[in-house]
Phi, psi and omega in degrees: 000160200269149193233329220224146173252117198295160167225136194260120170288150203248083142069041193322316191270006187287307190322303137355247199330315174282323156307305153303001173269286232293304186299332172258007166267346170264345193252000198291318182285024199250299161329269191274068240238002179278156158318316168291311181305309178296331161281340184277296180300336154311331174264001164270331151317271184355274198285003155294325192277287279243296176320346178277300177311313183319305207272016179275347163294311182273273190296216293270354188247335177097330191296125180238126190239101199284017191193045153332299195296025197252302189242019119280350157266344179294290166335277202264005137301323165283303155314321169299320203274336185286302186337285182305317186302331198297301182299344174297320226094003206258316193229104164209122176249155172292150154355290193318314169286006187267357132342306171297317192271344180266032144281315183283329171287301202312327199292309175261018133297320203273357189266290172284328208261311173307333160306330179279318189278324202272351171290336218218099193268185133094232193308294166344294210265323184275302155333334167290304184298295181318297182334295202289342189298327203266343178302309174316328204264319152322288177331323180286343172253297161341318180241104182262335157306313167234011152259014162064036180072216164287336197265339192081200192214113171265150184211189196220104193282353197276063157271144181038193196278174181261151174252133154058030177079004173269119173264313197085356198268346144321119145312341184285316164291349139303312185304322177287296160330308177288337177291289189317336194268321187302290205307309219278323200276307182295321150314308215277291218278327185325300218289332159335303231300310168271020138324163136264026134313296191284352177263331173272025188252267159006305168277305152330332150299281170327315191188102179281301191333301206278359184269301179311313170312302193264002168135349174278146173252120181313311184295326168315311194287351184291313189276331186299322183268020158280325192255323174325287195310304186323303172322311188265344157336257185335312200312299170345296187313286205294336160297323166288358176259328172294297231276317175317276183099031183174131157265118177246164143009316212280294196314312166296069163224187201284320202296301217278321152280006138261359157288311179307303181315313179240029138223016129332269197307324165286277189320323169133112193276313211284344173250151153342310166250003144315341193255334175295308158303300168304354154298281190330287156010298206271309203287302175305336185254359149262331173278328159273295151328309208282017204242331167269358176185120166342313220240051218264337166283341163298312171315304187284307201311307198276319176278038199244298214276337149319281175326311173283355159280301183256357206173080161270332186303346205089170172300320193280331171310309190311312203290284183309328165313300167309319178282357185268312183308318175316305199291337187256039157039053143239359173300340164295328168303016169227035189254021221238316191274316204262008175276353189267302186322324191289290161353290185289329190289324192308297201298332172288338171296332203281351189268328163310283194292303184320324200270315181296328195281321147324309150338291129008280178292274163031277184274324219238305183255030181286328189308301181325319184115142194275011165240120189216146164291142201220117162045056229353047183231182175237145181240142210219099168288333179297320208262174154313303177274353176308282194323265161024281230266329162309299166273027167285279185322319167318309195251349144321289178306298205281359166286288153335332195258317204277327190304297188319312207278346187265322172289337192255357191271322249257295188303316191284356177256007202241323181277353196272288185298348157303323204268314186320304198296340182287320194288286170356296156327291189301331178299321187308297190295000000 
């Protein structure tokens, strides 16, 4: 029996960190107050859960799953049918929870189909996914009574009267909705991260053998964070199905699961918040990118294939790589290197994009006439000195960038062995 009371101090800096999650998800439509601003954010909720949910597969499990996109689109065929049932009268729940029934489909897909995938770990498994992604996706066209075809199944977020003035009919109260589930869904999967659920989810990435050894069944912790993942997957759906107001075809499909997959992996599956810088990422770059230039997959492609070169870790590695570098006061010594990185890179993309954007025109926009504007300048698809100048600049910039990037591997392993020798020191005393 407890005789004495202990006192637990209280955790400033998660409080800090979850405050700065919190605070730009109420104030960002206060900002950014146009119609387009409220929808690119609402789809950056959306697409936080749904990459969040990803990686708990891919960074905390080791499962690289090619067919993600099953139950957040099942999650939002079923959240469109609750939706309608909600307007029949057949179901009644507030608006608000239907989010919540495409969580309970993600969960209980993820129930069937992970029983099958999750038998099978590495190549294996990722091969299974991939199978089943494209068997869904079939399905979706073949049975049109309930994936409603090619047009999909549309619906109406608008029902009965509004409580307390919320209709759901703003979009900025959707935005809010999709904000509470975001904070809540993302809290919900950190605090996984530490269960022993999620650290023998760790090991079992790391070492199934030594799991298995000691008593544990790998494929059980495989499946259980497989319906985990599932789960929030759907809430993804059904908040996007609320937001939308129609589900089509496109949401299972392979496209949509190698989205989640690279730009995971770009914001940084090893760290927590990395797949959250890869949601933004991904929304500005369907919403945006794709809207200044045709070739904008061509783009996610070179930088893609940048990152696994230069920055495999993700984006959040660079980030955590620096602050480590901060805290022992050596990052002003690179800010010198890291203005030539920048520098050379800008012009060589910019030389890379010119050539590519010619091309482009080319091929697509000839009818137009051989001259169009690029970054304020005209461009001659046609002419001589475009190309010429273009692929000057191209092999220029990246000539520079690599001279720049060899001096800075030099400087960043001489501060690296610096901080090994401080930490040593400090171990000493």
């Amino acid at each position: 029996m407890k005789t004495h009371y202990t006192f637990k101090p209280i955790n400033v800096g998660r409080w800090v960190v979850w405050t700065a999650f919190a605070i730009p998800l109420l104030v960002a439509p206060l900002i950014f107050k146009s119609g387009l601003g409220i929808t690119v954010l609402s789809q950056m909720g959306i697409a936080i859960i749904a990459c969040l949910s990803y990686n708990m597969l891919l960074g905390h499990g080791g499962m690289l799953s090619f067919g993600h996109a099953v139950y957040t689109g099942l999650g939002s065929y079923l959240a469109i049918h609750a939706l309608n049932s909600i307007a029949d009268g057949a179901l009644p729940i507030p608006v608000s929870t239907v989010p919540l029934v495409g969580g309970l489909a993600g969960m209980g897909f993820a129930v069937l189909f992970g029983y099958v995938t999750t038998r099978k770990a590495g190549t294996t498994f990722a091969m299974i996914t991939l199978g089943l992604a494209e068997l869904v996706f079939a399905m979706s066209l073949m049975i049109p009574e309930f994936f409603g075809g090619e047009g999909g199944v549309s619906g109406n977020r608008v029902i009965g009267q509004p409580v307390m003035g919320i209709s759901f009919g703003p979009a900025v109260q959707v935005y809010y909705l999709i904000a509470v589930y975001t904070f809540i869904s993302v809290a919900a999967m950190f605090a996984f991260t530490g269960t022993p659920l999620g650290r023998m989810l760790n090991a079992v990435r790391d070492n199934p053998e030594r799991v298995e050894f000691i008593g544990y069944n790998p494929q059980r912790v495989r499946y259980t964070a497989f319906i985990i993942a599932g789960f929030f997957a759907g809430i993804s759906g059904g908040l996007a199905a609320l937001n939308f107001e129609i589900v089509t075809a496109e949401v299972v499909g392979a496209a949509r699961s190698g989205a989640y997959l690279l730009f995971t992996f770009l914001g940084g599956a090893t760290f927590f918040f990395g797949p959250i810088i890869g949601a933004i990422l991904m929304v500005l770059a369907f919403v945006l990118l794709s809207e200044f230039t045709k070739a904008w997959l061509l783009y996610l492609g070179l930088i893609f294939l940048f990152m696994v070169m230069y920055a495999p870790g993700g984006i959040a590695s660079l980030i955590m790589m620096n602050l480590r570098v901060a805290k022992y006061g050596r990052l002003r010594t690179l800010w010198v290197s890291y203005l030539g990185l920048a520098g050379t890179a800008v012009a060589g993309l910019a030389g890379a994009a010119a050539v590519v954007e010619m091309i482009y025109h080319r091929q697509l926009d000839a009818a137009m006439g051989s001259e169009f504007a690029f970054m304020g300048a005209m461009l001659d698809a046609q002419g001589l000195n475009s190309w010429f100048g273009a692929v000057f600049v191209l092999v220029t910039g990246f000539g520079l960038f690599e001279v720049c990037r060899r001096e800075y591997v030099k400087q960043w392993s001489k501060i690296q062995e610096d901080i090994e020798k401080e930490i040593m020191r400090q171990e000493a005393l």
